[in-house]
Residue frames relative to the residue before (quaternion, step in Angstrom):
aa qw qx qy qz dx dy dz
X 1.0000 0.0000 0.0000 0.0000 0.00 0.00 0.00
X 0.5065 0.6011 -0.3239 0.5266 3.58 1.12 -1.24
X 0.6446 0.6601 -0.2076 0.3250 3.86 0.52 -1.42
X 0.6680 0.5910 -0.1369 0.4311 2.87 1.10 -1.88
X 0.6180 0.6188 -0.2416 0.4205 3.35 0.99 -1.80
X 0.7853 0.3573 -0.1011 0.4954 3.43 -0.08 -2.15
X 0.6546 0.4351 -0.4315 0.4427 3.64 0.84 0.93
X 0.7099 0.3609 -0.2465 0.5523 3.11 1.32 -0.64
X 0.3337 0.5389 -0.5438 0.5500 3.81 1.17 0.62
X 0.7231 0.5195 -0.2715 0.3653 3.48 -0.21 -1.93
X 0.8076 0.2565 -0.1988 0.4924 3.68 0.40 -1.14
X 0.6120 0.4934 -0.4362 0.4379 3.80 1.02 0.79
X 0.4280 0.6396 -0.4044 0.4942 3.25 1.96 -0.33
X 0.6779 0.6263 -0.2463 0.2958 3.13 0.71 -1.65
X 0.8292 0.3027 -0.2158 0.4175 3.33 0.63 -0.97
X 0.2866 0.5642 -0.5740 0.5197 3.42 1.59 0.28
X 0.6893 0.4806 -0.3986 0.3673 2.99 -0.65 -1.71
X 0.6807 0.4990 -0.3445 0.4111 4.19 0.01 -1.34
X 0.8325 0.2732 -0.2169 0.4305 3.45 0.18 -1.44
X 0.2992 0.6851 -0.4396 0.4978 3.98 1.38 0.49
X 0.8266 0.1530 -0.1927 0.5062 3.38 0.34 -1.80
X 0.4519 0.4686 -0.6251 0.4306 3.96 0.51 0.47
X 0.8096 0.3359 -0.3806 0.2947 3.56 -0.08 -0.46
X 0.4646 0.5597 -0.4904 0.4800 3.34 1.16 0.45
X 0.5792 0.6552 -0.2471 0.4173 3.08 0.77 -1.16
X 0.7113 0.4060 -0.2047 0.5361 3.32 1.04 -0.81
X 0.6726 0.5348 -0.3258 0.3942 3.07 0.92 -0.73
X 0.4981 0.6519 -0.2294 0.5237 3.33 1.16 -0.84
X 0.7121 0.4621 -0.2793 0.4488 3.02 0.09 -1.15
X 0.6434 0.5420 -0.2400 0.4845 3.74 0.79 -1.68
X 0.7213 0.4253 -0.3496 0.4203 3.98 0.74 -0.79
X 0.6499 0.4994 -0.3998 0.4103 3.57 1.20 -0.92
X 0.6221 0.5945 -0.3335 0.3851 3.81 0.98 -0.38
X 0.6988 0.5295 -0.1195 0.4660 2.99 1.36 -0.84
X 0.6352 0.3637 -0.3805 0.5652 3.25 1.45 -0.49
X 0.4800 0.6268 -0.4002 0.4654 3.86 1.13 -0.57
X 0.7025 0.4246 -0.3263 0.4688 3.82 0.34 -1.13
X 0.5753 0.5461 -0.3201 0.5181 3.60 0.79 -1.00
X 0.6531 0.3434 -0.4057 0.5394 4.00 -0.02 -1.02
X 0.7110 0.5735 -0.2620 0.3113 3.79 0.37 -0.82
X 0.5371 0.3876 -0.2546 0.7046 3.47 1.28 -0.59
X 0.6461 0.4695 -0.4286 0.4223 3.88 0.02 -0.96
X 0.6983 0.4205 -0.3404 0.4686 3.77 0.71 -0.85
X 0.8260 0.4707 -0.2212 0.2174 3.31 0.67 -0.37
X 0.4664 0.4527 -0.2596 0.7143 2.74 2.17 0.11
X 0.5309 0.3818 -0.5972 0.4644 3.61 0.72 0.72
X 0.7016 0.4238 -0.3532 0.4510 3.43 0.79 -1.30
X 0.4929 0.4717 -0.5113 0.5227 4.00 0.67 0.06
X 0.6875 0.5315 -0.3302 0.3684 3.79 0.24 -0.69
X 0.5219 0.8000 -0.0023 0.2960 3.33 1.31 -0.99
X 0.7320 0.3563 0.0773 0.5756 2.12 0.78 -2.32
X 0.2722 0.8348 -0.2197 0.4251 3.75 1.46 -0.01
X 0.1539 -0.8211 0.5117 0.2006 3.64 0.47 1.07
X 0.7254 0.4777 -0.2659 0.4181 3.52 0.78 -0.87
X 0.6361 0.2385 -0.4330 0.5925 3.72 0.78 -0.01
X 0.3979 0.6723 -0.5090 0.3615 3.91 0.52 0.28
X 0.8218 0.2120 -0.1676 0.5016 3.14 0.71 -1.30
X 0.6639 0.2527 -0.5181 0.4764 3.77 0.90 0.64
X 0.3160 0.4385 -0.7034 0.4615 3.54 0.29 1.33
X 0.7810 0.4254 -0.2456 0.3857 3.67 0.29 -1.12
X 0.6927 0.3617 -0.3506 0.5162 3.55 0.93 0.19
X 0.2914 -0.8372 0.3822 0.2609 3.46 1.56 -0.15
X 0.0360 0.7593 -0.5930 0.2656 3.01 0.75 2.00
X 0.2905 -0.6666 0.5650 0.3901 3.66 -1.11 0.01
X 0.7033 -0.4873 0.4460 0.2626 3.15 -1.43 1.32
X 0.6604 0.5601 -0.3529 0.3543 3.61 0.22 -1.48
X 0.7605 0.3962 -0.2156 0.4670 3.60 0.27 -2.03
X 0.6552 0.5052 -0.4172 0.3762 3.80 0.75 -0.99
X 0.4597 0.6431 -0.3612 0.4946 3.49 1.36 -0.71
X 0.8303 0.2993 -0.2557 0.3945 3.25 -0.18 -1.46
X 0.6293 0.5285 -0.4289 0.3751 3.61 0.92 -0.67
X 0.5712 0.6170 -0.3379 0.4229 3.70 1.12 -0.75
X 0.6979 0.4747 -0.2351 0.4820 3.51 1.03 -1.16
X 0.6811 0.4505 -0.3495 0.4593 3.35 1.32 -0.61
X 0.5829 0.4862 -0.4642 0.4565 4.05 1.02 -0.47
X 0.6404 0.6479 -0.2579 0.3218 3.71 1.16 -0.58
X 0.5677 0.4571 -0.2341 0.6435 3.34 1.91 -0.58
X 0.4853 0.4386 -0.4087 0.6365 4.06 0.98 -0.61
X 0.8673 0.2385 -0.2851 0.3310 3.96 -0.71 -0.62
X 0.6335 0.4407 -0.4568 0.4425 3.17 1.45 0.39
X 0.4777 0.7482 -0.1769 0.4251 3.27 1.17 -0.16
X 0.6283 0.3528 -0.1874 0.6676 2.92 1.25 -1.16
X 0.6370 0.4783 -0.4064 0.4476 3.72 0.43 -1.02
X 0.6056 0.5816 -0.3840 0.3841 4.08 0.70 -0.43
X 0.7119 0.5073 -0.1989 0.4430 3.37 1.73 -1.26
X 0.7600 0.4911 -0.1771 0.3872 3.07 1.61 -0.55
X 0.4363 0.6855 -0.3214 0.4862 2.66 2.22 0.38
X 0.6589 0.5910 -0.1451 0.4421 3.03 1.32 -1.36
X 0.6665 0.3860 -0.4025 0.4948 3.40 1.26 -0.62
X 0.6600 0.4477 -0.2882 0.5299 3.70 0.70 -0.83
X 0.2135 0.6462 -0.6676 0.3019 3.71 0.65 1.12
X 0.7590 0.4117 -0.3669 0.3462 3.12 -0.14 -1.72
X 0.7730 0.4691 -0.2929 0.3109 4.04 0.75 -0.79
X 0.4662 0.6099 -0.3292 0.5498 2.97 2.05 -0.39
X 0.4966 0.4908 -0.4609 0.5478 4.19 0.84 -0.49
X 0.7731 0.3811 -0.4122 0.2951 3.20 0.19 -1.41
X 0.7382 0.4765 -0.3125 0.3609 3.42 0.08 -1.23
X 0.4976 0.5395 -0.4778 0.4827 3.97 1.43 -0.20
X 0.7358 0.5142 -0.2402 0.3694 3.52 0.93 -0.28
X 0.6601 0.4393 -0.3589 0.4925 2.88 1.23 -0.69
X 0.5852 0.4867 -0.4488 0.4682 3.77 1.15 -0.66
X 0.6542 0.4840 -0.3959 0.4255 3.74 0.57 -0.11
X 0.6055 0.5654 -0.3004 0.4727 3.28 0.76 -0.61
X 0.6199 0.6365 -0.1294 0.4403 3.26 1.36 -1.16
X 0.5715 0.5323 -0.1988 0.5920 3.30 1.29 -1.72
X 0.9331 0.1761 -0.2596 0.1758 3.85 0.66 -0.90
X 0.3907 0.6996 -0.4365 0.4090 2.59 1.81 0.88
X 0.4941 0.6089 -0.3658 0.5013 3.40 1.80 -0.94
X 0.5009 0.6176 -0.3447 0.4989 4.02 0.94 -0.94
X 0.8443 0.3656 -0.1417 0.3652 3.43 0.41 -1.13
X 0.2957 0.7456 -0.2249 0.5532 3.05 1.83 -0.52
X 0.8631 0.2401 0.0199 0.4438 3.13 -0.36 -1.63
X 0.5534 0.5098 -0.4699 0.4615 3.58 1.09 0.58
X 0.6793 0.3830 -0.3033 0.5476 3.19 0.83 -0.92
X 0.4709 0.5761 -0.4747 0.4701 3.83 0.48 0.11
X 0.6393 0.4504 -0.3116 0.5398 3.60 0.81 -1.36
X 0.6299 0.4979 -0.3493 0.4831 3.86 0.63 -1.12
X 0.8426 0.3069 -0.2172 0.3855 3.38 0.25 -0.78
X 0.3111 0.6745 -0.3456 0.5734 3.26 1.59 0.69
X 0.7147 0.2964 -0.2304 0.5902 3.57 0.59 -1.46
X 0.6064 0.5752 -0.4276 0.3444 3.48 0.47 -0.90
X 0.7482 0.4594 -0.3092 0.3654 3.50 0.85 -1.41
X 0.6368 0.5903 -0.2836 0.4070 3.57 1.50 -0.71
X 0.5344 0.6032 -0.3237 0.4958 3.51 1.43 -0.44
X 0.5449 0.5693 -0.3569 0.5017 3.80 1.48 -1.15
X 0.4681 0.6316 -0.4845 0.3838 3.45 0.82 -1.41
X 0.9109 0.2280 -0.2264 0.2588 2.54 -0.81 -2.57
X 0.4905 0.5568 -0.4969 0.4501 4.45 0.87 -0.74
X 0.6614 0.4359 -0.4952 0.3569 3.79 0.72 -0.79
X 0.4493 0.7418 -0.2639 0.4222 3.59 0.89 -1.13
X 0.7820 0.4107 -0.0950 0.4590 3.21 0.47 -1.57
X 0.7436 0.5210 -0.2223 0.3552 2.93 0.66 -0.79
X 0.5033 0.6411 -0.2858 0.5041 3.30 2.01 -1.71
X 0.7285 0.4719 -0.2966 0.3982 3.81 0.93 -1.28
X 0.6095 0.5324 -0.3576 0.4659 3.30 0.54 -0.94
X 0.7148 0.3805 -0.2819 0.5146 4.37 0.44 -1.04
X 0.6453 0.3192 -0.4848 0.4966 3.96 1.10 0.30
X 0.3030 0.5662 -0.5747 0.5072 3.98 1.19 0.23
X 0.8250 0.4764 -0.1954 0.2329 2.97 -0.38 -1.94
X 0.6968 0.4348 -0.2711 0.5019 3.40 1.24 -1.01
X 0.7961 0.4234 -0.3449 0.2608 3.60 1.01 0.06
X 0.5044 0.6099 -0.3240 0.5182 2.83 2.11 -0.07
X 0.4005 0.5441 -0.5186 0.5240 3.82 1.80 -0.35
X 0.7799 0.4487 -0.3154 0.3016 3.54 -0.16 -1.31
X 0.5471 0.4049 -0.4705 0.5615 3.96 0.92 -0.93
X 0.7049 0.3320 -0.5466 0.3066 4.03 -0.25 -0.75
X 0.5979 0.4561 -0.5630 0.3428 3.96 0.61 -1.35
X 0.7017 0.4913 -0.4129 0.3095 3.76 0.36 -0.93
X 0.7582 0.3143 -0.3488 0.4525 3.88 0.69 -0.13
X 0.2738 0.8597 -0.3982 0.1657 3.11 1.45 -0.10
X 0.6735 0.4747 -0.1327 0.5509 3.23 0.88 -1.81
X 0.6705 0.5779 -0.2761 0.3745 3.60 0.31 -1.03
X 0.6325 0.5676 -0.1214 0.5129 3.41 1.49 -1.48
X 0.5588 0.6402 -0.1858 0.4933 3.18 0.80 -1.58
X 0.5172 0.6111 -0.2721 0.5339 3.93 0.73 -1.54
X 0.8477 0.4255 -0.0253 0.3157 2.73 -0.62 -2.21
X 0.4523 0.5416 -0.3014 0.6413 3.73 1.64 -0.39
X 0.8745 0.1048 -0.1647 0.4439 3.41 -0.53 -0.74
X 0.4105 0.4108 -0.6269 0.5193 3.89 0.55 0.88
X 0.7249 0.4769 -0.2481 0.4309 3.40 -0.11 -0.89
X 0.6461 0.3884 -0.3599 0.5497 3.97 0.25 -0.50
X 0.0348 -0.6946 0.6974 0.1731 3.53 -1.21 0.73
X 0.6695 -0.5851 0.4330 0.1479 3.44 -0.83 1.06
X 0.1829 -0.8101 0.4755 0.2901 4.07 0.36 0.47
X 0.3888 0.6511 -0.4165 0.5014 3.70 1.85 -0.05
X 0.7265 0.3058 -0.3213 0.5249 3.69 0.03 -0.94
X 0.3854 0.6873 -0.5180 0.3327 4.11 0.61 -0.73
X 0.8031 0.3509 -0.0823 0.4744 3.01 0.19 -2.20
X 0.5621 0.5328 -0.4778 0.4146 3.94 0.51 -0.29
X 0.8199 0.2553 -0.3155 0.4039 3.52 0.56 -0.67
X 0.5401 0.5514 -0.4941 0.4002 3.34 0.82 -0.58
X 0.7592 0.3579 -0.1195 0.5302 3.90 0.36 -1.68
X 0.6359 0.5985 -0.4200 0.2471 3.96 0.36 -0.94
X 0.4715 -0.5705 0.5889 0.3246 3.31 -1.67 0.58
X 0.4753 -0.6800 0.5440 0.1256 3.22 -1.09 0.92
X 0.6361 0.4511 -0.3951 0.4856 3.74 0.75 0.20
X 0.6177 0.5905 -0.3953 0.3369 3.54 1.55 -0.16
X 0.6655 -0.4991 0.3852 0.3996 3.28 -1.28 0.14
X 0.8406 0.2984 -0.3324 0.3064 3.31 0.91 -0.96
X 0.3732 0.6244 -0.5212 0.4463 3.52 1.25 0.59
X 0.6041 0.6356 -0.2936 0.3805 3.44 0.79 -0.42
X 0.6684 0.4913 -0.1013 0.5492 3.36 1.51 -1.54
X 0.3804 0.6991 -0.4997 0.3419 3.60 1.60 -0.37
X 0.7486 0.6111 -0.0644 0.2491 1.50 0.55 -2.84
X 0.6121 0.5261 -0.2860 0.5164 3.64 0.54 -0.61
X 0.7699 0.3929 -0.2734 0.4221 3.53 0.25 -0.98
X 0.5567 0.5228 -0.3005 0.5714 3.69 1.13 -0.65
X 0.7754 0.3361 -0.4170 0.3344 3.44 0.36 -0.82
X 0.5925 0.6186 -0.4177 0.3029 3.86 1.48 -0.58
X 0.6257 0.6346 -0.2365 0.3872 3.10 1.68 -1.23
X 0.3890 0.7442 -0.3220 0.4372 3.43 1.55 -0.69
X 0.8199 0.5142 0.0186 0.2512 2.98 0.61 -2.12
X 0.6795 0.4294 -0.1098 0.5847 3.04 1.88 -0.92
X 0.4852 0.5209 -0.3894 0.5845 3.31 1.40 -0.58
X 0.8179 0.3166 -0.1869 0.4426 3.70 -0.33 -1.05
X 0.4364 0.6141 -0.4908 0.4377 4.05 1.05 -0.32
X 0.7979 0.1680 -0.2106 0.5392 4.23 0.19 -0.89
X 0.5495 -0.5414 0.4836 0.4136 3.44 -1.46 0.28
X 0.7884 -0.4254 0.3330 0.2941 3.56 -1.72 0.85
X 0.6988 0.5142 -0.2248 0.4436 3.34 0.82 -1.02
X 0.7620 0.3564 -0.3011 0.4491 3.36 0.87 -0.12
X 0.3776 0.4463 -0.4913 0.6457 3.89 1.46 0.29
X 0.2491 -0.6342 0.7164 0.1501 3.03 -1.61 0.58
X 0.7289 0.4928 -0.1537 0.4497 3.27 1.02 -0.48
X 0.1448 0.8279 -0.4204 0.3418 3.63 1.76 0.28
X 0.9232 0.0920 -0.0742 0.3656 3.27 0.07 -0.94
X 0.3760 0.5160 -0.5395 0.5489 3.33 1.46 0.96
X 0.8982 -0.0534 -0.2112 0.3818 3.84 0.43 0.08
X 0.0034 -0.7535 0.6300 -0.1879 3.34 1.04 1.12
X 0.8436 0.3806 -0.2862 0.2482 3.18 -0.22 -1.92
X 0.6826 0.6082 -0.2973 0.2752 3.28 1.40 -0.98
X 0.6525 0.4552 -0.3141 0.5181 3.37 1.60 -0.76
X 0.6430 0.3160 -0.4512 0.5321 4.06 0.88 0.30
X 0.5420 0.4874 -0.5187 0.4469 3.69 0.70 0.42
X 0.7476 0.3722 -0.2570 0.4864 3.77 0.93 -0.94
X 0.5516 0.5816 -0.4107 0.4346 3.76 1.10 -0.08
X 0.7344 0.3706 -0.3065 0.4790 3.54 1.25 -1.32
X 0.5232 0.6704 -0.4540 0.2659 3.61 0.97 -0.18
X 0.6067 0.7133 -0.0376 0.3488 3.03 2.17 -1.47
X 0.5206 0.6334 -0.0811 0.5668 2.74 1.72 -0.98
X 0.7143 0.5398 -0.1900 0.4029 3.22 0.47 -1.23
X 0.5526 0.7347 -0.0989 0.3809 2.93 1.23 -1.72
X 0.8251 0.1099 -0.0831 0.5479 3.18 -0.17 -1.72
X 0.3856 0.5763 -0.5690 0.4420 3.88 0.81 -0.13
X 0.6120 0.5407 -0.3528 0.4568 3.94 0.16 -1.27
X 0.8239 0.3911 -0.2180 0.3475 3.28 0.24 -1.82
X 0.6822 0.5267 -0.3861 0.3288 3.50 1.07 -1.37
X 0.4034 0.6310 -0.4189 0.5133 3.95 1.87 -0.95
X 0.7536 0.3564 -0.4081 0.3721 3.55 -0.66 -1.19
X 0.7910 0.2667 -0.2904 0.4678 3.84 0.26 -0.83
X 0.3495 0.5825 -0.5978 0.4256 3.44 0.98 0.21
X 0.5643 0.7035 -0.1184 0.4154 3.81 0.39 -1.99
X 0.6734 0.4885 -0.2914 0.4723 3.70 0.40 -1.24
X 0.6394 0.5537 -0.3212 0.4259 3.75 0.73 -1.07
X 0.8276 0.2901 -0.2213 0.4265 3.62 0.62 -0.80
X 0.1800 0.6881 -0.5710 0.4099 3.79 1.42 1.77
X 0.3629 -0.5575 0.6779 0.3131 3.19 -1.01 0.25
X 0.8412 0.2153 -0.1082 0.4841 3.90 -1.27 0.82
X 0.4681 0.6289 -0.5273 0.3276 3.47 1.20 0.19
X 0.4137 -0.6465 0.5741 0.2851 3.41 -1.48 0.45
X 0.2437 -0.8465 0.4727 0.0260 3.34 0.25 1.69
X 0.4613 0.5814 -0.4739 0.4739 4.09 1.31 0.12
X 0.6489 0.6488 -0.3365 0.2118 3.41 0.56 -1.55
X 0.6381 0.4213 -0.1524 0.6262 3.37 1.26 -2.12
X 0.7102 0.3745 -0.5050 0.3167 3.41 -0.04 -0.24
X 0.6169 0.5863 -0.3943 0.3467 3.84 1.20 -0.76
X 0.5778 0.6362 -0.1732 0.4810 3.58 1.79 -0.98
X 0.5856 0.4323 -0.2939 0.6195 3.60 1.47 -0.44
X 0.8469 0.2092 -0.3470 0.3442 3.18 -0.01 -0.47
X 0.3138 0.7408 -0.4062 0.4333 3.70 1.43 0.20
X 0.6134 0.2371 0.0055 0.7534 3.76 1.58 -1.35
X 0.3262 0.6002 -0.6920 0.2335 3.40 0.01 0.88
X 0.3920 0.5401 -0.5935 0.4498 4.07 1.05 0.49
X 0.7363 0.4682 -0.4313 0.2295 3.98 0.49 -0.77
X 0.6820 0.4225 -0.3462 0.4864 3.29 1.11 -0.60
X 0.5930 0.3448 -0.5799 0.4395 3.68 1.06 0.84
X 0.5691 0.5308 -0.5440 0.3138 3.52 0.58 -0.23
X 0.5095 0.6087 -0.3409 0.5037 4.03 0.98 -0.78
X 0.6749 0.3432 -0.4133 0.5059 3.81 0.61 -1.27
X 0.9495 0.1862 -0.1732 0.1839 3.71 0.11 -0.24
X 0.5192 0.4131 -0.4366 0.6075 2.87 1.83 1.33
X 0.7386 0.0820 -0.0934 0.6626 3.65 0.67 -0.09
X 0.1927 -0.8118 0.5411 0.1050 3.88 -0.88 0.77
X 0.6044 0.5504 -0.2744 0.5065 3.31 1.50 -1.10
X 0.3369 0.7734 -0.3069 0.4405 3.87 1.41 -0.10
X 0.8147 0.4269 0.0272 0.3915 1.84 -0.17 -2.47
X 0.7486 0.4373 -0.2281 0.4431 4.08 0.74 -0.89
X 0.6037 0.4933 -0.3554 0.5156 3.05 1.60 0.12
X 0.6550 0.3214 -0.4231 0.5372 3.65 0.93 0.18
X 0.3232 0.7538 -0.4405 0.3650 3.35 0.70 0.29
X 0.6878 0.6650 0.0138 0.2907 2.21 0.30 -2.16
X 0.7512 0.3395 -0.0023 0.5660 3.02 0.55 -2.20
X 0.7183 0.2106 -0.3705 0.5500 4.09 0.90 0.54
X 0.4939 0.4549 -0.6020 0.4321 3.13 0.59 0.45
X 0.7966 0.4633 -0.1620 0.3529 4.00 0.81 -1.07
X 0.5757 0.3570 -0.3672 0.6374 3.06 1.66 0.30
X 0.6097 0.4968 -0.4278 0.4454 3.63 0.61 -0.11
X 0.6484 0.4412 -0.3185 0.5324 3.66 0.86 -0.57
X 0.5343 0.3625 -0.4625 0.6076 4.02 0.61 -0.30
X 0.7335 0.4514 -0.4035 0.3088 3.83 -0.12 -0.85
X 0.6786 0.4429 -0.3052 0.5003 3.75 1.20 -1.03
X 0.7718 0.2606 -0.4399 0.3780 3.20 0.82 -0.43
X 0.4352 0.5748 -0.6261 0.2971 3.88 0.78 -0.29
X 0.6350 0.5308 -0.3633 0.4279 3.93 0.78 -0.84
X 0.7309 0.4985 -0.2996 0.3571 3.38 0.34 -0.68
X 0.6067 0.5086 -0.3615 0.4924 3.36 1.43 -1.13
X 0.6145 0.6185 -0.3725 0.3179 3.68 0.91 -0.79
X 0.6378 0.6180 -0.1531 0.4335 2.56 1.20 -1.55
X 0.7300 0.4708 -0.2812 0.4079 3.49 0.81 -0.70
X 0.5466 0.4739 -0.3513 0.5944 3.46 1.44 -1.12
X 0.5664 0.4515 -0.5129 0.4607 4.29 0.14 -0.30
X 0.8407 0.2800 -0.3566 0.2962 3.64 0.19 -1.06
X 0.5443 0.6572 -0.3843 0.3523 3.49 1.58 0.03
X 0.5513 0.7196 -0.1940 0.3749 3.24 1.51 -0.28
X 0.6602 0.6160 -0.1314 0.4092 2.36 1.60 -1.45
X 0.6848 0.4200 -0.1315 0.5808 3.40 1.42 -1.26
X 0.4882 0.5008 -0.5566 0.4485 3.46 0.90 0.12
X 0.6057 0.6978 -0.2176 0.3145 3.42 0.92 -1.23
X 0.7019 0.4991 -0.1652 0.4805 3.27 1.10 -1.71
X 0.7952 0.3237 -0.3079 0.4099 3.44 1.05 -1.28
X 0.3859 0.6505 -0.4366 0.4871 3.94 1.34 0.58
């Protein structure tokens, strides 16, 4: 056991002892590098010294290094000295100008706020521009959807408006004018277009229904009256039976406007020229015959 021990001392000495002389070893090693780097820099800050125009030329005048040294170190304490006094006098301008660069700094501070303001300001312009850019392509398509119904609208405007000019033409006009005629026309297109779609799709149907069947039956009336009276004229003795006929057929629109708003009317003036024309052709003919019977009584006398 004793054995065991004084072996395992010995072989713990040992490796002290080993890792001891490595670290000399190292250590050594670390001083010889160090004194090597040192000689190495030392040379090189001689040859830097050397190389030195100003100790050149007191080597060449065979000054001693030492005093030229010290005299150098001494002009270097005098110009710092003085530079300390000339600090001290340029205090009061040295305050000043710390102020003005502050003053400066806070105007630059102030500066650079409004910059930041006028930054947001310029980004607000943006976004209203933006807005705005959107809002004039709205605008420009809601121009373009009206120009496109414009015309259509327009249309649909003047069928629908009755005109308080044509009103009075039929109610009060002379029926041999022209512009009772042009009413008569315009009422009958409006007729046509009004009654052409079902009710339900005019919003406006019954704001002038009543008026266009109040001005149609007035029409009616009208030229019914008128077509009767020149119907009548034919069965004068001595009438100029060319005249009324040239006046009928001048208004040959009234006896269509009757064929296709009222028919039972309309077959009543028929009617009534067809039966006065047939008494009229034949009073002529009978005359006509009793002249040519004369005539041959005559001849065979």
């Amino acid at each position: 056991m004793n054995i065991v021990n004084d072996s395992s001392s010995l072989f713990t000495e040992t490796a002290d002892l080993i890792t001891q002389l490595q670290k000399e070893a190292e250590s050594d090693k670390q001083r010889w590098y160090f004194e090597n780097s040192e000689c190495d820099i030392f040379q090189t800050n001689i040859q830097e010294n050397l190389d030195d125009e100003l100790v050149r030329e007191a080597l060449k005048e065979g000054l001693d290094l030492r005093q030229y040294s010290k005299e150098i170190n001494d002009n270097l304490k005098i110009l710092e000295k003085d530079s300390i006094k000339d600090y001290f006098k340029e205090a009061g301008n040295i305050i000043k100008l710390h102020d003005q660069i502050k003053s400066c700094d806070n105007i630059l501070e102030t500066i650079e706020s409004m910059l930041d303001g006028f930054q947001k300001n310029l980004s607000a312009i943006s976004n209203e521009i933006q807005t705005l850019q959107h809002q004039s392509v709205t605008m420009n398509i809601q121009f373009k959807n009206r120009q496109s119904i414009r015309g259509e609208l327009t249309q649909f405007i003047d069928e629908m408006v009755i005109p308080e000019g044509m009103i009075r033409t039929i109610l009060e006009g002379q029926l041999t004018e022209r512009s009772f005629l042009e009413c008569l026309h315009e009422l009958n297109h409006k007729i046509e277009f009004l009654y052409e779609k079902p009710p339900h799709d005019i919003k406006c149907f019954n704001d002038i229904h009543e008026i266009l069947y109040k001005l149609k039956t007035k029409s009616i009336i009208r030229i019914r009256e008128f077509i009767l009276q020149k119907i009548s004229q034919f069965r004068k003795p001595l009438q100029n039976y060319q005249i009324t006929q040239d006046i009928l057929g001048k208004n040959r629109f009234f006896f269509e406007f009757l064929t296709l708003h009222d028919r039972a009317i309309a077959r009543e003036c028929r009617d009534e020229y067809v039966n006065t024309m047939s008494k009229v052709y034949f009073s002529y003919f009978k005359e006509y015959s009793a002249k040519l019977a004369k005539l041959q009584v005559k001849n065979v006398f």
